[in-house]
N, C-alpha and C positions, 0 to 999 in steps of 0.2 A: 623807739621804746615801745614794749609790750606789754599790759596791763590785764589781766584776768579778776575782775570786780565781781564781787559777790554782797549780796544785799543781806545785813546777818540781824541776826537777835543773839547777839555776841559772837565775841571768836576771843582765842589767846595762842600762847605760843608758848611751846615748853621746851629749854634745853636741859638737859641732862637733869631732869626731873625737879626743874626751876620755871617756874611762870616770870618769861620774860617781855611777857608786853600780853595787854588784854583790854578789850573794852566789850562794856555789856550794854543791855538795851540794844537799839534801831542803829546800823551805823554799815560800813563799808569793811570787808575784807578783798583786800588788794594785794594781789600777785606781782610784782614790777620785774620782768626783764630787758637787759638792756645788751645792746648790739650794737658792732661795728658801726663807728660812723655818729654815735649820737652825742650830746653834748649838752651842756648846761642848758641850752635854749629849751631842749627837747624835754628837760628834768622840769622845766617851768609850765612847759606847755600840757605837760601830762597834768604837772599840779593842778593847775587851772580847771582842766576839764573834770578833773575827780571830785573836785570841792565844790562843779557846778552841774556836775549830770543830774537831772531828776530821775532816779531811780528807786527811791522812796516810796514809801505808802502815802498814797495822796498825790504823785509826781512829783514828791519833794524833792530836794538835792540838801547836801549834809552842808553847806553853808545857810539855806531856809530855817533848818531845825537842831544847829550846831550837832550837829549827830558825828559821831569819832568813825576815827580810818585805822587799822590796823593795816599796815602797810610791812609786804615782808619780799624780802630780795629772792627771785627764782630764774634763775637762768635755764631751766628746761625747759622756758618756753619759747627759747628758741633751736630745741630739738626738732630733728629733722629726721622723720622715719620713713620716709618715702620709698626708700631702699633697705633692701634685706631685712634682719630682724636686730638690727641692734640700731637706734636713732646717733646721729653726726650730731655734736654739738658747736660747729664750725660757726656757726652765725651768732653765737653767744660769745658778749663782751670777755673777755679775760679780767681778773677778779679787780686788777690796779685800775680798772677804767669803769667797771661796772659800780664798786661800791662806791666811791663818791657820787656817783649821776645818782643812784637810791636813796645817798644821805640827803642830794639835793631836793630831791621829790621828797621827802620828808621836810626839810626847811621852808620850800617854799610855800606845802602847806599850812606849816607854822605862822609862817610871816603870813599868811591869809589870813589866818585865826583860828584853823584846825585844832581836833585835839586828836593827835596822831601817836599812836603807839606802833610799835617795830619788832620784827624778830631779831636778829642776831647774824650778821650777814657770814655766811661760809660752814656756817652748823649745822650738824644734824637735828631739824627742828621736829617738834612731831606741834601741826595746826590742827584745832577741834575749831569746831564752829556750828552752830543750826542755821542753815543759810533760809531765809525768808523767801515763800513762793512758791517754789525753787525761781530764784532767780538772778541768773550768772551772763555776766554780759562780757565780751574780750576790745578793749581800747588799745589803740594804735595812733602815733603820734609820730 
């Protein structure tokens, strides 16, 4: 699993002109793609490390200062443009295998104590966010 973290002073998610997940103030916007090969274990271990990085102001980590995750499914990030001008989406889970691992990494943040908000997995979403810093980190698990 591939994670693209972003340290926000909010973020939300809008489908078809509907805000479908949002947190404001200090908190995390999380990119999650998932690939060939990964599995529950891999959905817990992501958890773990998102609800523990210190990437905060101060070196916090969003279990220190209960700070929320907006956590939303993207499988482009395991596009592959290495070749020509159009990117392979080969290494990216197919959708029966990807969204439950996403849902998982949302639950297991739960069951941590997160307060995790979600895009809408397979939709055209449009994400707003002011990312803090700039500061954008990429986790692999």
């Amino acid at each position: 699993m591939r994670a693209v973290v972003q340290r926000v002073d909010g973020a939300k998610v809008v489908v078809d002109g509907e805000t479908v997940g949002e947190i404001e103030g200090e908190g995390l916007c999380v990119l999650v793609g998932v690939t060939r090969g990964d599995d529950p274990d891999k959905a817990a271990q992501l958890a773990r490390k998102l609800w523990s990085v210190r990437i905060l102001e101060g070196e916090k980590s969003c279990s220190d200062v209960n700070a929320p995750l907006l956590v939303i499914s993207q499988f482009t990030l395991y596009g592959d443009a290495r070749k020509g001008r159009r990117p392979t989406w080969n290494a990216a889970a197919p959708g029966e295998l990807a969204e439950p691992l996403v849902d998982e990494v949302v639950d297991r943040l739960r069951a941590l104590g997160a307060r995790v908000e979600t895009g809408r997995f397979g939709a055209d979403m449009r994400v707003s966010l002011t990312n803090h810093g700039p500061f954008t980190l990429q986790i692999e698990v």
